[in-house]
C-alpha positions as a Python dict, from the first residue, in 0.01 Angstrom:
ca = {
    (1, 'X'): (0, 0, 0),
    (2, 'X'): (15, 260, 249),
    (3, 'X'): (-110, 134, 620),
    (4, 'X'): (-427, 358, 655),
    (5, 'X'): (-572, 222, 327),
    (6, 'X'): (-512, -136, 457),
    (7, 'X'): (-666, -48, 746),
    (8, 'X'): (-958, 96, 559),
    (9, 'X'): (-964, -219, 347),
    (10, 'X'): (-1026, -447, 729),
    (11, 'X'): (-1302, -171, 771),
    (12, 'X'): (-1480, -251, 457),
    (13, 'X'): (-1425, -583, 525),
    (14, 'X'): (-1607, -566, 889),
    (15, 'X'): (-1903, -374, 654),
    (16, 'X'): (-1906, -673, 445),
    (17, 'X'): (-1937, -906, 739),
    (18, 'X'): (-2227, -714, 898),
    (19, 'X'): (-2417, -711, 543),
    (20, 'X'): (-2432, -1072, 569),
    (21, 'X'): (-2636, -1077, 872),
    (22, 'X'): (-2832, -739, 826),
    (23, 'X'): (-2907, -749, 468),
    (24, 'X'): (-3124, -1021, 294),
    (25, 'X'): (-3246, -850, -18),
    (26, 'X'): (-3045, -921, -268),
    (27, 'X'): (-3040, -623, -503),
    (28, 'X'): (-2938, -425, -198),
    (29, 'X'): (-2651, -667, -59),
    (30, 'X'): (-2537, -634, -471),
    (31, 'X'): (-2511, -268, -427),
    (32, 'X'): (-2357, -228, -88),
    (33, 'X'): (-2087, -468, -223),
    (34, 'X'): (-2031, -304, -518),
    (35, 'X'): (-2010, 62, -387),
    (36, 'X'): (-1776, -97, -82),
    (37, 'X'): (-1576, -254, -409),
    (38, 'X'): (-1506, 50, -600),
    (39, 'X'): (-1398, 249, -292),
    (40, 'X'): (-1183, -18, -180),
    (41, 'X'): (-1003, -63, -495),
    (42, 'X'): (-1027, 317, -609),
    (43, 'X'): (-1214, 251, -874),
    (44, 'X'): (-1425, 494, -1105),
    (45, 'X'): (-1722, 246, -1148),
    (46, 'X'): (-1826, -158, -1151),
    (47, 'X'): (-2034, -403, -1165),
    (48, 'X'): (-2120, -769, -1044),
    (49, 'X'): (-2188, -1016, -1291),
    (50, 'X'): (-2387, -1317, -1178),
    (51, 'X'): (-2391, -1703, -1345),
    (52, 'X'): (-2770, -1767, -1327),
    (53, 'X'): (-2846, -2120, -1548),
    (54, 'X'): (-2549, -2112, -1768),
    (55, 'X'): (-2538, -1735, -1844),
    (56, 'X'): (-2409, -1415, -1695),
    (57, 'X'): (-2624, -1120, -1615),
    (58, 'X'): (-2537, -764, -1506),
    (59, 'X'): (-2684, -794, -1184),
    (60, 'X'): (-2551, -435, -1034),
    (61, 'X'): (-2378, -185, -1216),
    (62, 'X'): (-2258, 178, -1124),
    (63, 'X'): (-2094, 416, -1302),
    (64, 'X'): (-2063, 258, -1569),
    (65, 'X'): (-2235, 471, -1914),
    (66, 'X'): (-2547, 347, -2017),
    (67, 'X'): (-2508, 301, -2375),
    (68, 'X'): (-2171, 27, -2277),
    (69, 'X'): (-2396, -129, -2026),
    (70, 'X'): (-2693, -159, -2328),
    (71, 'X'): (-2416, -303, -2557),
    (72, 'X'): (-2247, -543, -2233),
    (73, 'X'): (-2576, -686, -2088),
    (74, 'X'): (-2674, -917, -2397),
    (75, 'X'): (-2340, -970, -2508),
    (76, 'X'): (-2283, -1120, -2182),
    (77, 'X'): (-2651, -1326, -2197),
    (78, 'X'): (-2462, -1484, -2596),
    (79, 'X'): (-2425, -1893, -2580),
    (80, 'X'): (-2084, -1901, -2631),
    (81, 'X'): (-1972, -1624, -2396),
    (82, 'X'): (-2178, -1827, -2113),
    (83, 'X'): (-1917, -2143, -2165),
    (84, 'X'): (-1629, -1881, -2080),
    (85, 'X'): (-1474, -1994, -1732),
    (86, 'X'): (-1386, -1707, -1518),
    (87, 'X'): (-1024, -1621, -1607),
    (88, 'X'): (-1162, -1607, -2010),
    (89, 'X'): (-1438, -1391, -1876),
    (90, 'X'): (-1213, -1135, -1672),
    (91, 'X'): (-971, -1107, -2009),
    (92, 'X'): (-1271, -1055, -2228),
    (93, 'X'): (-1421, -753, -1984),
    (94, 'X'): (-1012, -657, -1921),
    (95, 'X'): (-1007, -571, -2320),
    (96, 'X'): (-1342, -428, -2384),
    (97, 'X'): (-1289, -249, -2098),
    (98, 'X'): (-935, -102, -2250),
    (99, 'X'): (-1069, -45, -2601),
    (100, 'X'): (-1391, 160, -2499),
    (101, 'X'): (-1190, 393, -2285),
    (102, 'X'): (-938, 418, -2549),
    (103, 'X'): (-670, 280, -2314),
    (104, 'X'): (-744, 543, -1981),
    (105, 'X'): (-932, 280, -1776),
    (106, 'X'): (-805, -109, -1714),
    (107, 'X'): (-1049, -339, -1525),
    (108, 'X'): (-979, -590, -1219),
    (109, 'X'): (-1216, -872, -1115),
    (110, 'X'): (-1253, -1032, -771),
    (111, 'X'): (-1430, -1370, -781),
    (112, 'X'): (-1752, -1462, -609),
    (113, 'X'): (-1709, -1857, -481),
    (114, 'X'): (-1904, -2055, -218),
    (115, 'X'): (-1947, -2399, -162),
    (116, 'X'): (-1676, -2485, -409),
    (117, 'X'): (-1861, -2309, -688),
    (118, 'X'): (-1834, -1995, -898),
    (119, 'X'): (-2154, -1758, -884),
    (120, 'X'): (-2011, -1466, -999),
    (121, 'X'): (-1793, -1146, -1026),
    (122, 'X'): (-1693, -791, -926),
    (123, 'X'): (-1587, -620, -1201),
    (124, 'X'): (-1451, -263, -1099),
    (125, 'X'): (-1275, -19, -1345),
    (126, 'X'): (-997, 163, -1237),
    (127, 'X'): (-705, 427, -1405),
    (128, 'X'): (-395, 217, -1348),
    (129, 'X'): (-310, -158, -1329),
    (130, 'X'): (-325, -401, -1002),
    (131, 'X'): (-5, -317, -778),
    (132, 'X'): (-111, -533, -482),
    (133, 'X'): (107, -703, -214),
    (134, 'X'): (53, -1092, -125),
    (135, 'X'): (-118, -960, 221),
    (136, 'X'): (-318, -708, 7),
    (137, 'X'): (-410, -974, -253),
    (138, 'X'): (-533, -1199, 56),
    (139, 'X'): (-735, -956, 224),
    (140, 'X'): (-897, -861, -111),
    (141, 'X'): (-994, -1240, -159),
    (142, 'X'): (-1126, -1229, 177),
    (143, 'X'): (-1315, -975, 112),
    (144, 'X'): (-1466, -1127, -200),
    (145, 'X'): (-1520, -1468, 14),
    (146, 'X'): (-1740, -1293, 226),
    (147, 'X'): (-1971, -1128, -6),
    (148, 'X'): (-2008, -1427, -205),
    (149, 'X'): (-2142, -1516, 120),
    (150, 'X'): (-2335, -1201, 132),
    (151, 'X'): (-2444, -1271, -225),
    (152, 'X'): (-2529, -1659, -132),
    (153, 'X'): (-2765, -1586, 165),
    (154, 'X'): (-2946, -1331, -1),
    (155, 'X'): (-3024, -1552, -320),
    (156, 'X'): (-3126, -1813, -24),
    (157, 'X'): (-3366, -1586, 156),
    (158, 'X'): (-3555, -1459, -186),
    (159, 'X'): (-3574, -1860, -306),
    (160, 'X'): (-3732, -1826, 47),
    (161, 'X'): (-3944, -1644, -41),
    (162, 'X'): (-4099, -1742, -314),
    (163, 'X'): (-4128, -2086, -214),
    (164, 'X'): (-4339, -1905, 65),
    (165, 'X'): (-4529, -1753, -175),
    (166, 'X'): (-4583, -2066, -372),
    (167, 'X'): (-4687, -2256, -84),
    (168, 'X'): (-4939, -1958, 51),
    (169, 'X'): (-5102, -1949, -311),
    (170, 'X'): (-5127, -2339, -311),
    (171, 'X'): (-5321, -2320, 66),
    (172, 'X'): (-5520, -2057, -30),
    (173, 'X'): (-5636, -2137, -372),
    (174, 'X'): (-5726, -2521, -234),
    (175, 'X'): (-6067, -2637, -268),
    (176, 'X'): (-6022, -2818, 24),
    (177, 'X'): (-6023, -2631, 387),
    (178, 'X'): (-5705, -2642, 579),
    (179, 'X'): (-5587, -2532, 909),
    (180, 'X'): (-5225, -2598, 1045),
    (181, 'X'): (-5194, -2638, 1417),
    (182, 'X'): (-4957, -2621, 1639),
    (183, 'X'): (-4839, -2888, 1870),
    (184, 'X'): (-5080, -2735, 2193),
    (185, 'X'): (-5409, -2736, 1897),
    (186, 'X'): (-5360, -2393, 1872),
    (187, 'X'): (-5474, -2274, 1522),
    (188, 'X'): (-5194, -2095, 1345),
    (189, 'X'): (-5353, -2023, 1006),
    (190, 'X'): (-5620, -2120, 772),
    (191, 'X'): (-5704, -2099, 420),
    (192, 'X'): (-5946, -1889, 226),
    (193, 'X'): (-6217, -2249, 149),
    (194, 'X'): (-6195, -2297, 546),
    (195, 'X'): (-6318, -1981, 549),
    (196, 'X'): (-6608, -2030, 327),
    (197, 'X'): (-6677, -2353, 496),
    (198, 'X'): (-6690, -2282, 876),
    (199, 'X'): (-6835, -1867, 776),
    (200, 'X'): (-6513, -1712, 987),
    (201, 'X'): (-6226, -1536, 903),
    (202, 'X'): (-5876, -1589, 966),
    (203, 'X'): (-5855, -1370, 1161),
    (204, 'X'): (-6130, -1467, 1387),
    (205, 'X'): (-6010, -1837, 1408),
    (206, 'X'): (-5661, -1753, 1458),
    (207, 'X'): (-5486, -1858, 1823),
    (208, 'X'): (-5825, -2060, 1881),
    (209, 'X'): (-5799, -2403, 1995),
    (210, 'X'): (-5909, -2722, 1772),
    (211, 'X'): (-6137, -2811, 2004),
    (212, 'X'): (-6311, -2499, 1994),
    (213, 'X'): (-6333, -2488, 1593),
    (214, 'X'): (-6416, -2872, 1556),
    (215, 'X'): (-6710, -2939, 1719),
    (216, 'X'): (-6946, -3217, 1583),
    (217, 'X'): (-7332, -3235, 1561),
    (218, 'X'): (-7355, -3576, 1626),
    (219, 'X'): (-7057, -3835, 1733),
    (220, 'X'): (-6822, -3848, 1395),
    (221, 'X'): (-6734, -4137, 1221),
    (222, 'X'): (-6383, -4291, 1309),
    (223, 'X'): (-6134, -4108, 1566),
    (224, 'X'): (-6122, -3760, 1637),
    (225, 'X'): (-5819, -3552, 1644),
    (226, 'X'): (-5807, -3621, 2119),
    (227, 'X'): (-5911, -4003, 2107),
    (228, 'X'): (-5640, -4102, 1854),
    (229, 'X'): (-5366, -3868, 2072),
    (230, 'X'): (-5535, -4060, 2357),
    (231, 'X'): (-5397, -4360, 2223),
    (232, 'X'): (-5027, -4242, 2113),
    (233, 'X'): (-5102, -4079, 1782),
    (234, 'X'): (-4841, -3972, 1575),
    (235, 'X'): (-4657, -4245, 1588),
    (236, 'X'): (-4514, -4235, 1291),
    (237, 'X'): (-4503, -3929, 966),
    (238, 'X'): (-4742, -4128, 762),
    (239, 'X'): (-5009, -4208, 1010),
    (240, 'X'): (-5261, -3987, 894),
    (241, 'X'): (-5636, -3993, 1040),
    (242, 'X'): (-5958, -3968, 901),
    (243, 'X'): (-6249, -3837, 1048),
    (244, 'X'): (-6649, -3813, 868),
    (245, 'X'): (-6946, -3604, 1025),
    (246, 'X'): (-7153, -3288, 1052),
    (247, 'X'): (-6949, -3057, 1172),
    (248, 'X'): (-7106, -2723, 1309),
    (249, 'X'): (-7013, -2387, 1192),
    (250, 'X'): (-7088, -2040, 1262),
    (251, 'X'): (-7388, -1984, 1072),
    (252, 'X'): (-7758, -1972, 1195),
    (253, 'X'): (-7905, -2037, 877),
    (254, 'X'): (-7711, -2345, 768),
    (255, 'X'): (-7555, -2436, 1150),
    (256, 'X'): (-7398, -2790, 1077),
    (257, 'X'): (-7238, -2910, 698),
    (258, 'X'): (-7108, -3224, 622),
    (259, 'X'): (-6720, -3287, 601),
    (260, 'X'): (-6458, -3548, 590),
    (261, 'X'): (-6141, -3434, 748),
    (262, 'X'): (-5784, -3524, 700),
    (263, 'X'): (-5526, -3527, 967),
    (264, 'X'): (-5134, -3536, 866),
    (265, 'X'): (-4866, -3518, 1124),
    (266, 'X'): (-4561, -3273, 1045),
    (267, 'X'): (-4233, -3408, 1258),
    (268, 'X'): (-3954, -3245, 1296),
    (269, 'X'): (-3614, -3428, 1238),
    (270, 'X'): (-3602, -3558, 1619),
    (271, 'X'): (-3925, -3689, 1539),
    (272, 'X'): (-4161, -3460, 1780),
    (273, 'X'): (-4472, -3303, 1602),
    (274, 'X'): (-4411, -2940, 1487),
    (275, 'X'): (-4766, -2923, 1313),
    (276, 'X'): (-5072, -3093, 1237),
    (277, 'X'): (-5219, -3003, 884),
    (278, 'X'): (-5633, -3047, 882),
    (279, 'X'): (-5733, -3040, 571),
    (280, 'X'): (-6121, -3079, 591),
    (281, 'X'): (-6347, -3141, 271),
    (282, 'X'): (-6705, -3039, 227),
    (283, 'X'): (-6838, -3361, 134),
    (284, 'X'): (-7232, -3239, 112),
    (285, 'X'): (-7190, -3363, -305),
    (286, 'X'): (-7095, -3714, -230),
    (287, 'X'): (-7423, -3699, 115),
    (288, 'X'): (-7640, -3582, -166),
    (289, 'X'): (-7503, -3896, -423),
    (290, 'X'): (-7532, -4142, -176),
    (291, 'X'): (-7943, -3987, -83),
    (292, 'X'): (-7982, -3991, -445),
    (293, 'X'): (-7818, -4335, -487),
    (294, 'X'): (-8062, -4469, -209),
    (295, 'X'): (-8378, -4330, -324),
    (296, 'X'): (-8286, -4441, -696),
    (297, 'X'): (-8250, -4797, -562),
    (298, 'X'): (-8557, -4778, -350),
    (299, 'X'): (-8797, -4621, -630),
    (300, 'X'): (-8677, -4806, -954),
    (301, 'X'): (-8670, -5183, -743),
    (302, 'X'): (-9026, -5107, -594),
    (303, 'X'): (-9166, -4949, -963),
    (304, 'X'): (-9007, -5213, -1136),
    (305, 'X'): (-9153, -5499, -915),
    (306, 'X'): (-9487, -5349, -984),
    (307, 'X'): (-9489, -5383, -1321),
    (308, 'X'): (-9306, -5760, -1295),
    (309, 'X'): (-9522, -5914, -1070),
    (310, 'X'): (-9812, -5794, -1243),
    (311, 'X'): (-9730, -5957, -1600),
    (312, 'X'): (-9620, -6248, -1405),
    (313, 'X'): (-9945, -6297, -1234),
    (314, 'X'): (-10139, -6238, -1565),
    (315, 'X'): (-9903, -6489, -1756),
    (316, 'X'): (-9891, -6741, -1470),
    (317, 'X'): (-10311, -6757, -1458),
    (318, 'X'): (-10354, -6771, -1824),
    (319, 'X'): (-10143, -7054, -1841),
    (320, 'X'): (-10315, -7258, -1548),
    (321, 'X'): (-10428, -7592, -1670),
    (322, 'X'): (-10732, -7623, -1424),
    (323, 'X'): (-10876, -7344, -1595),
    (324, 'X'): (-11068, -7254, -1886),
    (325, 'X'): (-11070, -6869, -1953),
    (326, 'X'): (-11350, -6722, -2187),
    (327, 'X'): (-11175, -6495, -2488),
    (328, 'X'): (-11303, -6150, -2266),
    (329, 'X'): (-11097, -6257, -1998),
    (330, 'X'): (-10816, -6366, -2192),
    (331, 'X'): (-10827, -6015, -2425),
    (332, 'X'): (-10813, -5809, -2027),
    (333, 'X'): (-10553, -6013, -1966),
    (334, 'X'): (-10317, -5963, -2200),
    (335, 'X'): (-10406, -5615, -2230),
    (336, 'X'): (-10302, -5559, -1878),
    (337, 'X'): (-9972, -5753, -1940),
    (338, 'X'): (-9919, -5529, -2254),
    (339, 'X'): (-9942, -5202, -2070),
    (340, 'X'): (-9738, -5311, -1806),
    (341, 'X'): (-9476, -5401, -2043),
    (342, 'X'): (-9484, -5101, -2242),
    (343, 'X'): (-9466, -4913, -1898),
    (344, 'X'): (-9161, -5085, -1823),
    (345, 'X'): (-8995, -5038, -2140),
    (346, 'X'): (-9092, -4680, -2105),
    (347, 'X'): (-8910, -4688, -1736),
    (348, 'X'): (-8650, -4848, -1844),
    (349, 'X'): (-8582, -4551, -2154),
    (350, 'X'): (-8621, -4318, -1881),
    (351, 'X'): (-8325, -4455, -1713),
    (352, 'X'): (-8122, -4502, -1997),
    (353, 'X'): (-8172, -4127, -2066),
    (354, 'X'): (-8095, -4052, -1701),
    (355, 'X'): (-7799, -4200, -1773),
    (356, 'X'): (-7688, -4118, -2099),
    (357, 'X'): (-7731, -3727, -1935),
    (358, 'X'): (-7509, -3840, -1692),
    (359, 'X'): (-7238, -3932, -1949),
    (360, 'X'): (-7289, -3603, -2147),
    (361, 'X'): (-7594, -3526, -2278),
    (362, 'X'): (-7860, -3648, -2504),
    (363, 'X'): (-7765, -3653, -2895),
    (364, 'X'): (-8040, -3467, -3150),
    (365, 'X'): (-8171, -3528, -3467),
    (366, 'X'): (-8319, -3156, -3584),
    (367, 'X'): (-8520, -3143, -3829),
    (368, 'X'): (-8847, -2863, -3914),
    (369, 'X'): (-9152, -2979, -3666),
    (370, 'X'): (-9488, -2849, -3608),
    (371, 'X'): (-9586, -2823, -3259),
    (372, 'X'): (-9938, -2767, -3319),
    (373, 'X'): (-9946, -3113, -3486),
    (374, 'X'): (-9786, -3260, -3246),
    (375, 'X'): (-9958, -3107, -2964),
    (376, 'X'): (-10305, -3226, -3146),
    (377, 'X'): (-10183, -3613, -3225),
    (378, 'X'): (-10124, -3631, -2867),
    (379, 'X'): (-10417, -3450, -2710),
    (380, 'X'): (-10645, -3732, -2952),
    (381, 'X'): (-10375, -4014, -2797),
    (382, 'X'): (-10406, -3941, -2442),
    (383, 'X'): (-10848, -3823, -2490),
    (384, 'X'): (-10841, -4207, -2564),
    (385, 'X'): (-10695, -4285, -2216),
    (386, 'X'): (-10920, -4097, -1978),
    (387, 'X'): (-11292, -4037, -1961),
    (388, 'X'): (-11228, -3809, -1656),
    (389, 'X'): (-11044, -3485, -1829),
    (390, 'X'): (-11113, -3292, -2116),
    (391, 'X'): (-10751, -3251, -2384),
    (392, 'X'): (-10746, -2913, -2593),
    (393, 'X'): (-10493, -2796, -2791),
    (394, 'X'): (-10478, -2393, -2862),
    (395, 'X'): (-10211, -2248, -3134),
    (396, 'X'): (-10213, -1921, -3308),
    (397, 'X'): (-10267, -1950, -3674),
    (398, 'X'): (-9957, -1966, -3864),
    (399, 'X'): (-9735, -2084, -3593),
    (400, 'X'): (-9354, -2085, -3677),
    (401, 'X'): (-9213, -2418, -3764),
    (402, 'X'): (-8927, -2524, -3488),
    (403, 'X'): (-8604, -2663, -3528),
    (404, 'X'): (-8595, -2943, -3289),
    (405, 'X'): (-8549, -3344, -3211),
    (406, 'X'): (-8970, -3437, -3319),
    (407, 'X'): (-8906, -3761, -3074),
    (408, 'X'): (-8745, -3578, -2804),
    (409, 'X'): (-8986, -3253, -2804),
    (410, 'X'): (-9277, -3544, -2879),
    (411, 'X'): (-9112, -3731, -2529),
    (412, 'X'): (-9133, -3404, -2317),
    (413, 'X'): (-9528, -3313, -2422),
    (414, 'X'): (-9626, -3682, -2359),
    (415, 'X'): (-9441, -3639, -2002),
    (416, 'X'): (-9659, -3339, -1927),
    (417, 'X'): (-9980, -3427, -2043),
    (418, 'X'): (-9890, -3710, -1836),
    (419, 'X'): (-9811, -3535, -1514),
    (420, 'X'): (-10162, -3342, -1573),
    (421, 'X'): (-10339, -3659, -1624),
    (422, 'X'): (-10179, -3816, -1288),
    (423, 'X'): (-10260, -3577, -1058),
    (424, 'X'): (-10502, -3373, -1186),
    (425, 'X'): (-10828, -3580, -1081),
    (426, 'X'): (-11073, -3463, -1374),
    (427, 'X'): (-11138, -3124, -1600),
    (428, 'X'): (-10998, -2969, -1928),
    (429, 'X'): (-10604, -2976, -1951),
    (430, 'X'): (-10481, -2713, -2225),
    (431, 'X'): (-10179, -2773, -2413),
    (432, 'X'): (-10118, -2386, -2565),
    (433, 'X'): (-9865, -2202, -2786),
    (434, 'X'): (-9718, -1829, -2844),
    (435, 'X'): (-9494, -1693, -3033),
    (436, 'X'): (-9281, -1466, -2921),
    (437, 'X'): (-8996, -1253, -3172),
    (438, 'X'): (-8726, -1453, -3084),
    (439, 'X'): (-8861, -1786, -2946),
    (440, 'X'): (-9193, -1964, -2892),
    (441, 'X'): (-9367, -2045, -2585),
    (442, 'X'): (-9553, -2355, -2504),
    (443, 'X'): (-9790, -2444, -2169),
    (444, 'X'): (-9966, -2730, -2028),
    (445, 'X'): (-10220, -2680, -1820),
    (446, 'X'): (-10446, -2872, -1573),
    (447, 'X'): (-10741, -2780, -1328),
    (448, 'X'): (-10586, -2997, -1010),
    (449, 'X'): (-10488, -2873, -692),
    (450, 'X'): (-10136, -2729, -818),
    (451, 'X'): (-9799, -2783, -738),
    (452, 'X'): (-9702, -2713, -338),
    (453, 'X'): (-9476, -2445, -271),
    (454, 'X'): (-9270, -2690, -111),
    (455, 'X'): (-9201, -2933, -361),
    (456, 'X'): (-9161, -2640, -653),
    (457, 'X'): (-8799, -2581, -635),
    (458, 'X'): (-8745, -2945, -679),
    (459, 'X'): (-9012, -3085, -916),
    (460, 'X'): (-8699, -3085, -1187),
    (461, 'X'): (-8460, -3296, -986),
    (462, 'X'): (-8395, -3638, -1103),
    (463, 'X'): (-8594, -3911, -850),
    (464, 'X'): (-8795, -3665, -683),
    (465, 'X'): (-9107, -3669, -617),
    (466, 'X'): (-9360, -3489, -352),
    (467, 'X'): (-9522, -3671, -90),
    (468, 'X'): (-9842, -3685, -182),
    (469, 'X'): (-9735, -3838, -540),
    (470, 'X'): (-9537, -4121, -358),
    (471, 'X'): (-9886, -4270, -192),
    (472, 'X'): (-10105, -4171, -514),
    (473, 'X'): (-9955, -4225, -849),
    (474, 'X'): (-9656, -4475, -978),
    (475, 'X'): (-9328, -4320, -1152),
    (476, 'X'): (-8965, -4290, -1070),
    (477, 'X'): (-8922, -3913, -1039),
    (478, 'X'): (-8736, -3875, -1381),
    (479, 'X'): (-9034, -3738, -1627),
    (480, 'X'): (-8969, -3362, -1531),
    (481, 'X'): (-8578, -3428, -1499),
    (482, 'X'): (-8529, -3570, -1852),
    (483, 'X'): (-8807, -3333, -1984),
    (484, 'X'): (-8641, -3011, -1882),
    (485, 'X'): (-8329, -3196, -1993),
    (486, 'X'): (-8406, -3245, -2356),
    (487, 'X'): (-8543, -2835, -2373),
    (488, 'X'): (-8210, -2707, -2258),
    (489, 'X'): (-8037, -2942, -2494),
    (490, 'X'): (-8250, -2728, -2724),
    (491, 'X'): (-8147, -2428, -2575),
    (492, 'X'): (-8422, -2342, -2446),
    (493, 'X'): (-8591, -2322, -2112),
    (494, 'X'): (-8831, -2469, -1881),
    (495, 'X'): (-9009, -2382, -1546),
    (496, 'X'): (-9343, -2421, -1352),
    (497, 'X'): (-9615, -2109, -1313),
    (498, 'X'): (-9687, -2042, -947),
    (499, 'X'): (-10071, -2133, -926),
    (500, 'X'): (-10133, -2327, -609),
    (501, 'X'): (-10472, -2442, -548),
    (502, 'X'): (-10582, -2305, -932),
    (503, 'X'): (-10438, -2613, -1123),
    (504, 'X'): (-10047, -2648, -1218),
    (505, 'X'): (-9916, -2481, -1543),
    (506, 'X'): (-9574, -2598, -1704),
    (507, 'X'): (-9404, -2435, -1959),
    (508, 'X'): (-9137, -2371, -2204),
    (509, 'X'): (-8937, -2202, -2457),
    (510, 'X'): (-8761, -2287, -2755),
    (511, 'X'): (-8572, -2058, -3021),
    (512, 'X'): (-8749, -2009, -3327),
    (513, 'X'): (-8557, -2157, -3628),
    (514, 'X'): (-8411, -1854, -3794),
    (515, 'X'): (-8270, -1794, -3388),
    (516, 'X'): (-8200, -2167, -3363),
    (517, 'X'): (-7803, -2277, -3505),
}
């Protein structure tokens, strides 16, 4: 070869080199390698070929007619072409290269190795066969060493890249809040549920230090982030902390929320820390369990003692053997033990129901039912009970027949007829019907004080019950829960009237049956 054009060859090698450490995207270090290919080898077009999990792929082509590169790319992508090493490959391009020029064009190929593997080819089609010295042959490999190099980084950087992209969409589509610090507390970023959770953007938390962002109402359970540093924290990779409290947040209307936080150590291979991941969870579900949890076990133990010690005390006197009981005192006696014990069966259904819910939902038995009928056999039930309130039923004539569990819709009326009785000290309570086109509505009314504004938004939730109703009537808080319960399982709907101080008014709606699948 003639001296300039070796000297031109060193320059493209120098372009080459300075590709590797300018140029990361891949389909652009695959073109500037290609074009420097062709020109170095005077060439009328190329391509690179690329072994991606046992296949080749045209990965950059130029020059090269489209409708050979249509009829190239999946003959290259066929099973048993992707078992051809590289000297088979070169051969099989060599002759298709010969036969669809019609003998003008040969091909050459440089190989692409690094780190003792093959990951590809340059491919470059020229007018007249290889005519290269042992200096010019060395060069050329040199050249092809260095943009396998070339070729290597940049497949490197975009694997990079997505990992980066993997492990932003992981942070930021965690339920949990994180924040990564760095080794100062300074907050380098933090995901989109932090966000949520402390009501501030990245952007406004960013550069901030820990201390700033964590701040407790109250002293936290276990140590915090500085007392465990304090005392020579990390010590190891694994020794994560844990943290539990109120933590205040940027919010007037809801300043403080309940979290558990997480504190993992990142190390670097010398062992110093290089970041601290917080991940911080809002743990207000499991506060609200454990409230729940403590009221359940406070309500059932003291209405179940109630009942208990009351049969006990009847059974215990009737049996004394100092004593001889006329049959009046006897009959009050064991009527008293036999409501008890029907009210504690009835508790104890409740709960099983609450539970059952719990576990899934309540199964039905549909079958045709009459409200009316049923709303009359219990308004002459419950008239039986009380001397103090009046028990009406009012239905439209020809009332629509309902598809629906008779027991369960039976267990809801009985609970709200109930209710009315309980706290409703005397006067008429209504039980009333509509029909509507698609569904039929059904109210029970009473003329007590009503339901306080307060308590409304909660009279549904299971063990609660308002203040006044703790010191004045027995229950467990579950009649309204499991009621509303068993209408939804019904698909319909249940809610409370707004009527404080003119007597409280529950109702709800079921499909009609032609509505009802």
């Amino acid at each position: 070869m003639l001296p300039d054009f070796r000297i031109r060859q060193r320059d493209y090698l120098l372009e080459i080199t300075r590709a590797i450490s300018q140029e990361l995207d891949l389909q652009k270090v695959l073109k500037r390698i290609l074009r420097i290919s062709i020109e170095m080898l005077a060439g009328q077009a190329g391509l690179i070929a690329l072994r991606e999990a046992d296949a080749w792929r045209v990965a950059a082509a130029h020059g090269i007619p489209p409708a050979f590169l249509r009829y190239l790319e999946p003959l290259l992508a066929e099973e048993q072409v992707a078992e051809l090493d590289l000297a088979e490959l070169n051969r099989m391009l060599q002759d298709l290269t010969y036969t669809a020029s019609m003998g003008l064009l040969n091909g050459t190929a440089l190989q692409l190795i690094t780190h003792g593997q093959i990951i590809g080819v340059i491919f470059i089609f020229r007018s007249y066969s290889d005519s290269f010295s042992s200096n010019d042959k060395q060069l050329l490999q040199s050249f092809a060493d260095q943009a396998a190099i070339a070729v290597f980084n940049a497949r490197l950087y975009g694997q990079i890249i997505v990992e980066k992209q993997r492990l932003d969409a992981l942070i930021d589509t965690a339920a949990d809040g994180i924040l990564i610090l760095n080794p100062d507390h300074t907050v380098e970023r933090v995901n989109d549920s932090f966000e949520r959770i402390y009501n501030q953007t990245d952007e406004q938390l960013r550069g901030k230090n820990h201390q700033q962002i964590i701040r407790w109402l109250r002293k936290p359970e276990g140590q915090t982030l500085e007392e465990a540093e304090a005392n020579g924290w990390p010590l190891t990779a694994n020794a994560n902390l844990y943290v539990e409290g109120d933590l205040l947040r940027a919010d007037e209307q809801m300043p403080y929320i309940p979290v558990g936080i997480t504190y993992a150590p990142l190390l670097n291979p010398e062992g110093s820390l290089r970041n601290v991941v917080v991940t911080v969870r809002d743990i207000t579900h499991f506060r609200n369990a454990e409230e729940i949890k403590a009221t359940f076990i406070s309500i059932v133990s003291h209405e179940l003692k109630t009942p208990v010690a009351l049969i006990k005390g009847y059974a215990s006197t009737l049996r004394r053997d100092d004593a001889r009981w006329d049959r009046h005192i006897i009959q009050d006696s064991l009527a008293v033990i036999e409501e008890e014990a029907d009210r504690l069966t009835r508790m104890i259904e409740d709960l099983l129901d609450a539970s059952r819910l719990q576990a899934g939902g309540l199964s039905l038995k549909k079958m045709d039912i009459s409200l009316p009928v049923i709303a009359k056999r219990l308004s002459e039930r419950f008239q039986i009970q009380t001397q103090k309130h009046r028990l009406r039923s009012d239905f439209p004539e020809n009332f629509p027949l309902i598809l629906a569990d008779e027991t369960r819709i039976e267990q809801v009326l009985s609970n709200l007829v109930s209710n009315a009785i309980k706290y409703a000290p005397q006067g008429e309570i209504l039980i009333s019907g509509q029909v509507r086109p698609d569904q039929v509505l059904v109210c029970i009314s009473d003329e007590g004080p009503g339901i306080d504004p307060h308590d409304m938004p909660h009279i549904f939730d299971r063990f609660y019950r308002a203040e006044g109703a703790v010191r004045k009537t027995k229950g467990a808080g579950l009649g309204l829960y499991l009621a509303r319960a068993i209408i939804e399982a019904h698909h319909g709907r249940m809610w409370v009237d707004p009527k404080p101080g003119a007597g409280a008014r529950l109702c709800f709606s079921l499909p009609r049956s032609d509505q009802n699948g």
